[in-house]
Legacy VTK file of the C-alpha trace (Angstrom):
# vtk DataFile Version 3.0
C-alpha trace
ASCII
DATASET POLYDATA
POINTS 638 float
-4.023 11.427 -129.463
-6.289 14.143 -131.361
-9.316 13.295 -132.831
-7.857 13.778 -136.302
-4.800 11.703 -135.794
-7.161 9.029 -134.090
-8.745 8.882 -137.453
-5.577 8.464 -139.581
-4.403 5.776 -137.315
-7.173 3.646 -138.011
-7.513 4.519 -141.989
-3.951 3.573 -141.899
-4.812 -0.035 -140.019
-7.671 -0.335 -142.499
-5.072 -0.684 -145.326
-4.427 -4.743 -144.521
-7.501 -5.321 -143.943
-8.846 -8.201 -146.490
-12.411 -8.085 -148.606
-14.898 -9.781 -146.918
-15.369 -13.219 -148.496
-11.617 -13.597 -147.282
-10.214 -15.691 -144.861
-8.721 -14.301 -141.733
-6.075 -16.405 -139.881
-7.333 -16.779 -136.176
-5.414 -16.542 -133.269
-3.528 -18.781 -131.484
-5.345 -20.357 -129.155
-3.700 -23.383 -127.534
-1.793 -24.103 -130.902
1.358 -24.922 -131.695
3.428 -22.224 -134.323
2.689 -24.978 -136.532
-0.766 -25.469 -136.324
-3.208 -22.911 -138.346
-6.472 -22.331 -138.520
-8.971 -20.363 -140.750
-12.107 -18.538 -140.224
-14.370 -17.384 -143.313
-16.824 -14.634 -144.192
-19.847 -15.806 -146.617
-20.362 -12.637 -149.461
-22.909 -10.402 -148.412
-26.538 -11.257 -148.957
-30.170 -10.461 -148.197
-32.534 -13.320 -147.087
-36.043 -13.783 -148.406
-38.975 -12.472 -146.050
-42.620 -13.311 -146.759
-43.769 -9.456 -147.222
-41.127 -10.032 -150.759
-43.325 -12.570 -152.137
-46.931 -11.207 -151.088
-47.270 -10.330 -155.105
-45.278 -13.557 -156.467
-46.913 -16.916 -155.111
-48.773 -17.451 -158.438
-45.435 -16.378 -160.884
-43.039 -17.345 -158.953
-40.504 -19.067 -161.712
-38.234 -21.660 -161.083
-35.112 -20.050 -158.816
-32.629 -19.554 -156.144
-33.664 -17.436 -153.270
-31.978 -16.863 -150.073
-34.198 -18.861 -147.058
-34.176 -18.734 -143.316
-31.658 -21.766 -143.769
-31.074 -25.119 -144.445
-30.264 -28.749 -142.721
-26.965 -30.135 -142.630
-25.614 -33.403 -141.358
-22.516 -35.121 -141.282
-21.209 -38.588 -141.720
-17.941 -39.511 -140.056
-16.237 -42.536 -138.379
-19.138 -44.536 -139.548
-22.182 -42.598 -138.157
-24.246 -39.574 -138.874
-23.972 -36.744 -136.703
-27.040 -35.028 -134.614
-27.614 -32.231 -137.892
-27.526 -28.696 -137.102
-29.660 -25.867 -139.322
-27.052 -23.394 -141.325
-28.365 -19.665 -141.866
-26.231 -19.334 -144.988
-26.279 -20.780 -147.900
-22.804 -21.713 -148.055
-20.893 -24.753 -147.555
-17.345 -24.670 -146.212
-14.931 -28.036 -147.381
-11.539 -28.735 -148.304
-10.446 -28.340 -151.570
-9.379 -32.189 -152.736
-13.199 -33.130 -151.634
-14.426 -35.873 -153.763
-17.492 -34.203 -154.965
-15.075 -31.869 -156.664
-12.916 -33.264 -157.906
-14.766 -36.894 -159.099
-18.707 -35.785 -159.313
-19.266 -38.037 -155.777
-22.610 -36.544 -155.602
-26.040 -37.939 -155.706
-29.607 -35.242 -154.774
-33.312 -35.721 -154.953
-36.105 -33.253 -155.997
-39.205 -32.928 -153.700
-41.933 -30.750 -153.368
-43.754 -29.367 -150.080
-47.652 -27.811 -150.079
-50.390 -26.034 -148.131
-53.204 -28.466 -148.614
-56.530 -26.830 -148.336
-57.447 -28.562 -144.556
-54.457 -26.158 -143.715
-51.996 -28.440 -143.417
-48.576 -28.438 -144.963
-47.682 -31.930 -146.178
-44.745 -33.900 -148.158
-45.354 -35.509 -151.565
-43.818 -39.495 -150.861
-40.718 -38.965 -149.641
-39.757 -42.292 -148.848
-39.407 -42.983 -153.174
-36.884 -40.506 -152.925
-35.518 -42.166 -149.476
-34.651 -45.107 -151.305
-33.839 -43.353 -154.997
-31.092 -41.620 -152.827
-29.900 -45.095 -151.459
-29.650 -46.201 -154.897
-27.296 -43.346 -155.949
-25.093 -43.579 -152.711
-24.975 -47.446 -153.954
-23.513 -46.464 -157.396
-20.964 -44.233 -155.922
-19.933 -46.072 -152.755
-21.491 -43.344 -150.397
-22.715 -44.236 -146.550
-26.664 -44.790 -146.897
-28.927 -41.722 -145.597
-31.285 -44.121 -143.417
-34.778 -43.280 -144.496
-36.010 -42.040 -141.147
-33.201 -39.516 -141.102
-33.805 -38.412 -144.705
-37.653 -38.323 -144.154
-36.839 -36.537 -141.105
-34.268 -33.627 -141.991
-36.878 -32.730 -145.234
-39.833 -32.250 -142.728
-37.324 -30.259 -140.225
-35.917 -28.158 -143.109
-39.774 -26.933 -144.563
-41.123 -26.589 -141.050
-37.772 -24.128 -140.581
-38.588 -22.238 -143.426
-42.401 -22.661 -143.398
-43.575 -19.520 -144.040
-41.905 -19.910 -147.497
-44.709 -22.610 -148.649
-46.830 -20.587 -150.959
-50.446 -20.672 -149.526
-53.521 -22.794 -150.945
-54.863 -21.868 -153.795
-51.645 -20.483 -155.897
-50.226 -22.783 -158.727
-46.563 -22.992 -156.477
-45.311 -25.305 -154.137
-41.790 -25.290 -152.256
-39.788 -27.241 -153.924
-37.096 -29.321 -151.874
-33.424 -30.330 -152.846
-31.312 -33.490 -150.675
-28.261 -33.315 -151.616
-25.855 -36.273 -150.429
-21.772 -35.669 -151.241
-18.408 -36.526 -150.605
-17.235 -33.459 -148.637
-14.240 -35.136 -147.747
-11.320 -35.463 -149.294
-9.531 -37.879 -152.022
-6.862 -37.903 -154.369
-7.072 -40.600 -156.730
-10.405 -43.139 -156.725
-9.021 -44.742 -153.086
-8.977 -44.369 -150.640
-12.590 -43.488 -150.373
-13.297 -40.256 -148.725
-13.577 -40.579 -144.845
-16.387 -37.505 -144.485
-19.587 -37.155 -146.481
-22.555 -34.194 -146.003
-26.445 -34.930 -146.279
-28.257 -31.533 -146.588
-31.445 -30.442 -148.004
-32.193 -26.831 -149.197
-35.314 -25.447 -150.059
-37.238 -22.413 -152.141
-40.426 -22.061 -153.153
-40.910 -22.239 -156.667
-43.480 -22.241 -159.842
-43.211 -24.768 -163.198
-39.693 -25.343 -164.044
-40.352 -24.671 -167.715
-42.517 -21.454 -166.707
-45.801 -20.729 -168.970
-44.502 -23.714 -170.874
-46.254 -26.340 -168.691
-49.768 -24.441 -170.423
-48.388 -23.756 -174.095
-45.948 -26.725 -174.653
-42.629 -27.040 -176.000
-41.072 -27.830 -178.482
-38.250 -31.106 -178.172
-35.083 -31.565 -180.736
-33.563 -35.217 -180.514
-30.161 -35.430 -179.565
-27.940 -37.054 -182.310
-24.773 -35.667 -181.171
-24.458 -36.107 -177.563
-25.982 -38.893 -175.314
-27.026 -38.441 -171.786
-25.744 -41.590 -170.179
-24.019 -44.826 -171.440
-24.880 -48.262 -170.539
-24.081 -50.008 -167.688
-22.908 -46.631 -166.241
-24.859 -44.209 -163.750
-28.060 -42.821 -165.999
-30.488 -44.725 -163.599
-29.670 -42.928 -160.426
-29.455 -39.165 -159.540
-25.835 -38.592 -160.163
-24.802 -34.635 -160.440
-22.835 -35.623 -163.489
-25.425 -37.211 -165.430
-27.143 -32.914 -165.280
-23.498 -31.719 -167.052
-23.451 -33.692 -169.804
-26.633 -32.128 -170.512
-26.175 -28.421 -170.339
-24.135 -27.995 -173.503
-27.209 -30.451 -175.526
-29.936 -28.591 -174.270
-28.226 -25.109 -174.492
-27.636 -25.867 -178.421
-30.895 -26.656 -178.660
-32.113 -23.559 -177.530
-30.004 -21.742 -179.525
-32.204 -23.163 -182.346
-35.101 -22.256 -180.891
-36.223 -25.434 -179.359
-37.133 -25.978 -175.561
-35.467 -28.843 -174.587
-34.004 -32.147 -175.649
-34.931 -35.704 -176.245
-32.079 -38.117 -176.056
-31.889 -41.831 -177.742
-30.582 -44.892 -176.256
-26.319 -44.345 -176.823
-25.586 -47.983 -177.507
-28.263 -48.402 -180.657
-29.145 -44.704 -181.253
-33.005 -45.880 -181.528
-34.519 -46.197 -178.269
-36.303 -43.365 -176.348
-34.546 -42.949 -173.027
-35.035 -39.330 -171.640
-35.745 -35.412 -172.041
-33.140 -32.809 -170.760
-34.399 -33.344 -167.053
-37.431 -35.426 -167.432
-39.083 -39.273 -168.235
-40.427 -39.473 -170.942
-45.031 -40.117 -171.043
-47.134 -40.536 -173.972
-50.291 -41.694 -174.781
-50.882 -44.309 -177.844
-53.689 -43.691 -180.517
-55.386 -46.708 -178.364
-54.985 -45.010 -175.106
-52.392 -46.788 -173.969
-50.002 -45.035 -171.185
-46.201 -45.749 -172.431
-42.946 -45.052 -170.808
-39.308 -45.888 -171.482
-37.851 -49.145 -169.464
-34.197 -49.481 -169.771
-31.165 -49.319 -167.276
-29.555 -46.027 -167.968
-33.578 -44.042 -167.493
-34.017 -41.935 -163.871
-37.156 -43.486 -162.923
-39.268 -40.763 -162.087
-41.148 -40.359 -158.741
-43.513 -38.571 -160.651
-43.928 -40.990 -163.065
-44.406 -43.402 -160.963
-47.311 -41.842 -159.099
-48.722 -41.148 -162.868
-48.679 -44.821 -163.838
-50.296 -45.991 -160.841
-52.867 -43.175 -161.365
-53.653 -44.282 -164.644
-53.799 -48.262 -163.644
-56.466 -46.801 -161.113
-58.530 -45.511 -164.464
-58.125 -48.889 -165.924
-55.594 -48.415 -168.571
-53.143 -50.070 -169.521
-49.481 -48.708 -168.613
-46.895 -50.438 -170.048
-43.115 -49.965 -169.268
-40.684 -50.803 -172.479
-38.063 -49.921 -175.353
-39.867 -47.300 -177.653
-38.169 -47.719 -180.611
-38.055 -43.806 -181.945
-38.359 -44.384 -185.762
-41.043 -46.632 -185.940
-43.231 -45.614 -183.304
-43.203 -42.071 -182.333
-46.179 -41.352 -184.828
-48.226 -43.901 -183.018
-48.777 -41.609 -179.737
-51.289 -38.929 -179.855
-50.229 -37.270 -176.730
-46.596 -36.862 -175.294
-45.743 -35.439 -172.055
-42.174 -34.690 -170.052
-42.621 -35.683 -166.110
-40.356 -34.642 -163.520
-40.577 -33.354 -159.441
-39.993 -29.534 -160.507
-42.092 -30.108 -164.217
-45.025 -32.054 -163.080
-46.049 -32.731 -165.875
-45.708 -30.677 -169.095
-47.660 -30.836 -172.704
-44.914 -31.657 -176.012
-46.275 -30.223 -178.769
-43.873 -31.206 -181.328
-40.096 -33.077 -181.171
-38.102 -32.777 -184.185
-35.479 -35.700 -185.086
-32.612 -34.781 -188.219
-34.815 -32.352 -189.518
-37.898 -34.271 -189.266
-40.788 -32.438 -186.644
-43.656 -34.367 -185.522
-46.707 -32.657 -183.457
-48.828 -33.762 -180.949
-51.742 -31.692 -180.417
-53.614 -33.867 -177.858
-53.126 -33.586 -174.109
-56.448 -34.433 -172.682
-55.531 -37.944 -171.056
-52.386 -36.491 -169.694
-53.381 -33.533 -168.255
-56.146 -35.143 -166.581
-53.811 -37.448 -164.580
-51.732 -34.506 -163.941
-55.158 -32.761 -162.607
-55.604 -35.796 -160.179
-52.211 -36.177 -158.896
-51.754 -31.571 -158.112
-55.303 -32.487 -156.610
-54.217 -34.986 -154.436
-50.601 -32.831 -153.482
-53.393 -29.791 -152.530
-55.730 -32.136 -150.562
-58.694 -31.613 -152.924
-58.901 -35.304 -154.233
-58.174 -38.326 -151.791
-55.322 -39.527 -151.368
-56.468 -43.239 -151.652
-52.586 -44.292 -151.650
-51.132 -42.680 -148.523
-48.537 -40.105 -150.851
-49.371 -36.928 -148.426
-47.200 -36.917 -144.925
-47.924 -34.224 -142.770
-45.728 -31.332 -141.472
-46.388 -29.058 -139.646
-49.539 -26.272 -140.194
-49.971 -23.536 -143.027
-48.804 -19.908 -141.835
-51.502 -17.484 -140.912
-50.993 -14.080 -142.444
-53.847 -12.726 -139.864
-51.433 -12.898 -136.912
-47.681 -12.298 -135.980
-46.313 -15.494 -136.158
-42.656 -16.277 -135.144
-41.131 -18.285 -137.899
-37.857 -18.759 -136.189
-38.061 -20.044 -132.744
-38.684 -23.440 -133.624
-37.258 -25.604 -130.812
-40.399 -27.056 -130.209
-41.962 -29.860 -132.005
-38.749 -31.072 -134.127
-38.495 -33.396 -136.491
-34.913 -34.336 -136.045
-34.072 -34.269 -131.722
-30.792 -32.920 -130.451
-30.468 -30.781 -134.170
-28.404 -27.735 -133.182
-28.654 -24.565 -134.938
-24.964 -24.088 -136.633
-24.204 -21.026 -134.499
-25.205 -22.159 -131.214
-22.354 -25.504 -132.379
-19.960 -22.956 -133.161
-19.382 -23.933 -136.395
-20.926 -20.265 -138.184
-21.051 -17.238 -136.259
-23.589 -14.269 -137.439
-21.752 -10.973 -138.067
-23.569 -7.537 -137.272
-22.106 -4.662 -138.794
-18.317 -5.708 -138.528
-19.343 -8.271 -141.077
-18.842 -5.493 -143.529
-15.442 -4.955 -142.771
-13.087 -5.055 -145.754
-15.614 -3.306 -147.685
-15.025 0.626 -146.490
-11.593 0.709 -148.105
-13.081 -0.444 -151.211
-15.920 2.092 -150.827
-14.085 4.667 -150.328
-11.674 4.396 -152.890
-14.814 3.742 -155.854
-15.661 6.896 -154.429
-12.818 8.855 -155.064
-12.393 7.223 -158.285
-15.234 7.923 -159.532
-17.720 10.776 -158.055
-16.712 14.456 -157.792
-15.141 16.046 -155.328
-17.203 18.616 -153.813
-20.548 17.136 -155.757
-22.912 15.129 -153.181
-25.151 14.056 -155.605
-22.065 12.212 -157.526
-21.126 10.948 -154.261
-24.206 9.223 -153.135
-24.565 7.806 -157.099
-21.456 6.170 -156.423
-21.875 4.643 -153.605
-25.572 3.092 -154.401
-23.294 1.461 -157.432
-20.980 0.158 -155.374
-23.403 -1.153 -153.177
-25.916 -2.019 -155.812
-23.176 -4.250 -156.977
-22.024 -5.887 -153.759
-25.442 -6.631 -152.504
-26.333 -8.009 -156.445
-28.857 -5.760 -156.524
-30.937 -7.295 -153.555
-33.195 -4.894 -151.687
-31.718 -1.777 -153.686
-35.970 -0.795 -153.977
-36.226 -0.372 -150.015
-32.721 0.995 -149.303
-34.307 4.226 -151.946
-37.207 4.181 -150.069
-35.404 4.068 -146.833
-33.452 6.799 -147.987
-36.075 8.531 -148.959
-38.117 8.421 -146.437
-35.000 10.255 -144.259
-34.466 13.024 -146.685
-38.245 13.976 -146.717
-38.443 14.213 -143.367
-34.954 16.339 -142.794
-37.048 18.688 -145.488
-39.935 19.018 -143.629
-38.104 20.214 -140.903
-35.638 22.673 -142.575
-38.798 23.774 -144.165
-40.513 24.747 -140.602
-37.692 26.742 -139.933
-37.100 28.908 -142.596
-39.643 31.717 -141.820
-37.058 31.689 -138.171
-34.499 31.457 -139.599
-32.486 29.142 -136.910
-30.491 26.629 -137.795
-32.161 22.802 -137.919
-30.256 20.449 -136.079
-29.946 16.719 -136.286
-28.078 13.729 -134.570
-27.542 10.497 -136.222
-26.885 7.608 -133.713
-24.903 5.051 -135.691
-22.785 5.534 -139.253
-22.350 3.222 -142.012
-19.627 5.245 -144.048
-21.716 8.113 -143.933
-24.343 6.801 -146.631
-26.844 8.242 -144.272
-25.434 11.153 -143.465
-24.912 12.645 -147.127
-28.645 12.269 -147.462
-29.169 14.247 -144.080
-26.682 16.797 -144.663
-27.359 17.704 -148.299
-30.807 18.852 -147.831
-29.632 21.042 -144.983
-29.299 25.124 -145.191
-25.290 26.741 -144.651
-26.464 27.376 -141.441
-28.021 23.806 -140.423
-25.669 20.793 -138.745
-25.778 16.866 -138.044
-23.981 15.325 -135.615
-23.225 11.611 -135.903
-21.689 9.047 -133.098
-20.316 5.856 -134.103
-18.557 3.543 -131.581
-17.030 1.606 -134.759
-13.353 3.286 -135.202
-13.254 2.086 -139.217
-17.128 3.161 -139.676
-16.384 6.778 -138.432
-13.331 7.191 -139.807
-14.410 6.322 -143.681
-17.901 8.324 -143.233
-15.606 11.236 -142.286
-13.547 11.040 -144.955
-16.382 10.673 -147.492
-18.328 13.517 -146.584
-14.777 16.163 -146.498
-14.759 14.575 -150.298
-18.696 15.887 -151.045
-17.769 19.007 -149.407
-20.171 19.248 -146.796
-17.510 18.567 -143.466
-18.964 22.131 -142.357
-22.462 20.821 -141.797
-21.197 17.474 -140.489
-19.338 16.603 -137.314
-18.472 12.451 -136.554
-17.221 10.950 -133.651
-16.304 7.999 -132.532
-17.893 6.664 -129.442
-22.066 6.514 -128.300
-24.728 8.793 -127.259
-23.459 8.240 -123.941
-19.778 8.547 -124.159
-20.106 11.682 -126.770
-22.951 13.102 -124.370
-21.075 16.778 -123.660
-20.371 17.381 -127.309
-23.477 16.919 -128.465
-25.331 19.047 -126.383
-22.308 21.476 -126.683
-23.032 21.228 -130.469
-26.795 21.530 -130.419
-26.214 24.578 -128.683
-27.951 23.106 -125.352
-31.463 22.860 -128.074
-32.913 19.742 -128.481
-32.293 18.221 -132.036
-35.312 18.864 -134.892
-34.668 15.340 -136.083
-32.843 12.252 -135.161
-31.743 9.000 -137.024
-31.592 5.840 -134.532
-29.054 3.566 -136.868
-27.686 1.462 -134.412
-28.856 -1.247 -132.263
-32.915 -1.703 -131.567
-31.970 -2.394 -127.776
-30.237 1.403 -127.673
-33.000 3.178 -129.186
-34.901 4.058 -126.069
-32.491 4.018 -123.223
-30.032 6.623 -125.181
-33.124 8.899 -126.493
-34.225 8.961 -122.756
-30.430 9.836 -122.110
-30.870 12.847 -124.470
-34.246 13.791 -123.650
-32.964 14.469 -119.803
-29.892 16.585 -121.250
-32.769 18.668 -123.296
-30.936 17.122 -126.404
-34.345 15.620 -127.734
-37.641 16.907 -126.864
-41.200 15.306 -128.030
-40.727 17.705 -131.379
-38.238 15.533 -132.012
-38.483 13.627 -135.508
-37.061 9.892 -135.128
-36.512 8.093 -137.503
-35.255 4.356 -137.100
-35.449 0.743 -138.210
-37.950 -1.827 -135.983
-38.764 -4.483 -138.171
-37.383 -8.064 -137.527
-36.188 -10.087 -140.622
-35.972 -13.797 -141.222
-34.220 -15.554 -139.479
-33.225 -12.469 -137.153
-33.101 -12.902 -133.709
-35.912 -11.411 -132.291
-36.189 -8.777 -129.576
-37.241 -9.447 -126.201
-41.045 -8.339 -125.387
-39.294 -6.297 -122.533
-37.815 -3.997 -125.310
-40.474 -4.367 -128.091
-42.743 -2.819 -125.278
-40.436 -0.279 -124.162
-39.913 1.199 -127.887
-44.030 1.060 -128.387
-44.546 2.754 -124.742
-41.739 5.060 -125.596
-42.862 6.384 -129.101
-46.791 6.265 -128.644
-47.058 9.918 -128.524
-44.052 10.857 -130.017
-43.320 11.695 -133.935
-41.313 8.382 -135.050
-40.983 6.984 -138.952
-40.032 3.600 -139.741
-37.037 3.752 -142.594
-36.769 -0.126 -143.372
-33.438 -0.796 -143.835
-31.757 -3.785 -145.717
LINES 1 639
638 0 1 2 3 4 5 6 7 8 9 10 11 12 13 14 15 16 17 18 19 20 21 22 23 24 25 26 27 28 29 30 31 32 33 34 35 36 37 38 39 40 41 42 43 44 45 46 47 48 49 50 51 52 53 54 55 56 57 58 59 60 61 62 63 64 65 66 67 68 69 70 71 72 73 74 75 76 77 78 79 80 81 82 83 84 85 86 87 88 89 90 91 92 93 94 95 96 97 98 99 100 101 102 103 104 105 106 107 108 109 110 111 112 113 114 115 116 117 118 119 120 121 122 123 124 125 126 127 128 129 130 131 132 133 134 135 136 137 138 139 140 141 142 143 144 145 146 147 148 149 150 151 152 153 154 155 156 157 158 159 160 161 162 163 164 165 166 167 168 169 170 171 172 173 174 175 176 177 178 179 180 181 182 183 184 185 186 187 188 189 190 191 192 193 194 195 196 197 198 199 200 201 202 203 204 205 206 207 208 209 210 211 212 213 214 215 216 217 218 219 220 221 222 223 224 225 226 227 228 229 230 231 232 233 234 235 236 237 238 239 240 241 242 243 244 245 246 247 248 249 250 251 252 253 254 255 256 257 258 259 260 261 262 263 264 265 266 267 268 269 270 271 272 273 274 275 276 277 278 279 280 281 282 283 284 285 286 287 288 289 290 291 292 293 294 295 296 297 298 299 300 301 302 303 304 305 306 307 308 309 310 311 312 313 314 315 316 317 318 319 320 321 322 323 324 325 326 327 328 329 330 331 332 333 334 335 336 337 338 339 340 341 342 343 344 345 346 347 348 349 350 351 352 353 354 355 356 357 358 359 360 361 362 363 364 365 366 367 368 369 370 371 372 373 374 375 376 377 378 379 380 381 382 383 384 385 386 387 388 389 390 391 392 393 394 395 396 397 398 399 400 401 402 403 404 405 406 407 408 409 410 411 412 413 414 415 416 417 418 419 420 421 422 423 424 425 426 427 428 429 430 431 432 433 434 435 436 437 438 439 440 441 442 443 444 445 446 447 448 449 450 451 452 453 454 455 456 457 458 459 460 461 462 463 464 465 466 467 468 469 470 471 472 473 474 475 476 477 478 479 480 481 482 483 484 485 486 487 488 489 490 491 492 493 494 495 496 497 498 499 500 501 502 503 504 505 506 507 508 509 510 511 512 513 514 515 516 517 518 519 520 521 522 523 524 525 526 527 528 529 530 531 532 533 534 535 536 537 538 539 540 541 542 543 544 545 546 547 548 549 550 551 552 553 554 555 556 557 558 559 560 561 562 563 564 565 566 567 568 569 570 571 572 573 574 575 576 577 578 579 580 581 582 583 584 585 586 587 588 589 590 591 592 593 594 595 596 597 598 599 600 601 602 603 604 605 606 607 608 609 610 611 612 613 614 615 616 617 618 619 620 621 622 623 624 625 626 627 628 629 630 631 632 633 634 635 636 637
């Protein structure tokens, strides 16, 4: 078969394939014809590295970012499974599950820091421990044992520890258990037989932002009430957070931070902001809080009364009747795991606003208990457990190989259990059809630069965004060096030539080749059949097939045409964009056919990720012995 019909054959078996995201039906195995099963591709993403958050540890905001992983374990048949740690942030479960479908979900919020002695440590996790027992009560759940809870938070910040923002910033990593019914039910019985304990974590600022130092501003809800009596408002329930989102939405709408909700069976008793207790100080320095059986108790609260009993106040837990004492405190305050602790400068009820301008007593208690989280007060009451130690920026520490030293024995990561398998590049698959026909759609044929804009859209889109700064860079960093090159050779006027090891749809070769002369070429080998065959039909569409020439295969398989192309000279520049482990052995294969010489510009991506498997020292030495007195550039990619 020609090259050319080669091509077609495989654009034409690209036609079924399915977006990733998809599900592919696997093979059959040792089934039966009536026996199926599924695998799944996660959307594309970009994890978190360290370098990202150099500039953020002090403004970091409250929000989702993509860690080294989290830990997962399962309950069936009456028993909790071993755990494993799950690289993606994605949970696979049948449809009828009970969380879905009936809110059978209970989770905690914790917080992890780097204490000034250099230790990381835990904020009392056993009061969330037993607040999660609690919840699984309320929904008939299987108990999380609190040596196994305690256990999988420690393993899942020492996993991702390098994600605990250092001493000294106003951050912490904040920590969410999450307990479920990830099996499945139809109807309220029978119960589910399958239920998933995980716990996720991200580091992460004041919920409520600069409004921890300014204050905010609290509208009473008259229209809505968070929970109703005798029902689940005193334990962590995931649907006691919905009922609030349209509330505290409205009242942001009017220009109000959060909401304060009343009591629903009288409509007069304080029970609880948006996603915090209630805390005020009395004109007589008393320290109040809300008692009643449809409040969260706070953690927080909690450690903020017993704080204040060490001072000597008095701390007294009962109804607040709204109406007829809410003028009596001179300070107010909303407590909560993510919040802290956060100054309320006013809360308006029916149109009424009153304003608290106070938050001395408060914010001193709040100054004890972030001293005691960073170890720069004692910690007379034994809240602080210890983890693991802080990361040190001053060496090259390796994040991921953590066997050692676990928390939670016989933990398997989830690939080396089978359960999620990492993709390299054929995770991508599914994509190139779409590519290419966005392409098509919407560049110009014959126009590079409308070519390349289109596909950093599409891309820009499937990736969300993530990493779009260092894939310009990258790309940059390519096309300056291809100039400096063509620009050495135009007093000679020979042609430049350059070989690209490894296609992705032939992003990177549209940068080489449109910076090239009529009379300058690039030569590409790529082993993957779809990969090649998409890159060539994207660069015949920006018109520059005469300075391009793909095939499909390696360095070593492709090794005659190559040095039949280059005209038996060595290449001016080179583009390693395939696998770390083939970037020395196949330049020392082209270097001995005179295909690259030590004027050889290389350009290729070293650096290890998160949660990347790391390369053996064997190879890490052979690339540095290999390149010390060569010209290589690093092109990060993402």
């Amino acid at each position: 078969m020609s090259h050319c019909h080669r091509l077609g054959a495989v654009l034409a078996k690209s036609r079924g394939l399915q977006p990733a995201g998809k599900l592919v039906r696997l093979g059959p195995r040792a089934f039966s014809s009536d026996v199926y099963q599924y695998s799944y591709n996660t959307p594309v993403f970009r994890k978190t590295t360290r370098k990202d958050l150099e500039e953020k540890w002090d403004n970091l905001g409250f929000s989702i970012r993509p860690m080294n992983g989290h830990v997962r374990f399962t309950w069936t048949d009456g028993e909790w499974d071993k755990g494993v740690f799950v690289p993606a942030p994605y949970q696979l479960m049948h449809i009828n599950a009970g969380a879905l479908h009936y809110g059978v979900s209970v989770f905690e919020g914790m917080k992890a820091f780097a204490c000034k002695d250099g230790k990381i440590k835990l904020l009392n996790p056993e009061l969330n421990a037993m607040r999660m027992q609690r919840g699984a009560d309320a929904l008939l759940m299987p108990h999380v044992p609190k040596d196994l809870f305690v256990s999988a938070v420690k393993e899942a910040v020492r996993r991702n520890k390098e994600f605990v923002p250092p001493y000294g910033n106003n951050a912490s990593m904040y920590i969410r258990p999450l307990l479920f019914a990830s099996g499945q039910m139809l109807g309220l019985a029978p119960l589910a037989s399958e239920y998933t304990f995980f716990v996720t974590v991200m580091p992460a600022g004041g919920y409520f932002g600069k409004g921890s130092e300014v204050g905010v501003k609290a509208l009473v809800s008259l229209d809505h009430d968070r929970a109703a009596p005798q029902g689940l408002g005193n334990v962590k329930a995931a649907g006691n957070y919905a009922a609030d989102i349209a509330p505290v939405h409205g009242a942001q709408k009017e220009g109000y931070n959060t909401t304060l909700y009343l009591d629903a069976k009288h409509g007069k008793y304080i029970e609880e902001f948006s996603v915090c207790n209630f805390v005020g100080i009395t004109k007589d320095g008393r320290y109040v809080t809300p008692k009643s059986d449809t409040i969260l108790a706070s953690t927080t609260n909690k450690m903020l009364q017993q704080l204040a009993r060490d001072r000597g106040m008095i701390v007294e837990e009962r109804p607040i009747e709204f109406d007829k004492e809410i003028a009596d405190f001179k300070e107010i305050g909303m407590c909560g795991t993510a919040a802290v602790v956060v100054k309320v400068t006013s809360i308006t009820s029916a149109g009424k606003e009153y304003k608290f301008d106070e938050f001395d007593t408060i914010a001193s208690l709040r100054s004890d208990l972030v001293g005691i989280q960073c170890g720069e007060v004692e910690d007379k009451h034994g809240w602080m457990v210890d983890i693991c130690d802080v990361v040190d920026d001053s060496t090259h520490e390796i994040f991921h190989n953590l066997a050692m030293d676990s928390y939670t024995p016989g933990m398997l990561t989830a690939e080396a259990k089978g359960t999620v398998q990492r993709l390299g590049s054929e995770g991508l698959h599914g994509l190139e059809r779409a590519l290419l026909e966005h392409v098509v759609k919407t560049a110009e044929a014959g126009n590079p630069e409308t070519v390349l804009a289109a596909m950093d859209a599409f891309w820009n889109k499937t990736f969300q965004q993530q990493g779009a700064d260092r894939w310009n860079v990258r790309g940059q960093t390519i096309e300056d060096k291809v100039r400096e090159k063509v620009k050495a050779k135009e007093k000679t006027g020979e042609p430049v030539r350059c070989l690209e090891l490894g296609t992705y749809c032939g992003y990177s070769a549209l940068r080489i080749a449109r910076n090239l002369p009529e009379n300058g070429k690039l030569l590409s080998v790529e082993k993957d059949e779809l990969f090649a065959a998409i890159a060539t039909k994207i660069i015949e569409f920006a018109g520059l097939d005469h300075k391009v020439k793909i095939w499909i295969g390696t360095a070593h398989s492709e090794l005659m045409h190559i040095t039949d192309k280059l005209e038996r000279q060595p290449a001016d520049f080179v583009l390693c964009d395939h696998s770390k482990e083939r970037f020395v052995p196949d330049l020392k294969l082209l270097e001995e056919c005179g295909a690259v010489d030590r004027q050889t510009v290389v350009i290729g991506d070293v650096e290890v990720y998160a949660g990347d498997e790391r390369l053996p020292k064997v190879i890490e030495k052979e690339i540095s012995e290999y390149f010390s007195d060569r010209a290589f550039a690093l092109a990060t990619m993402v």
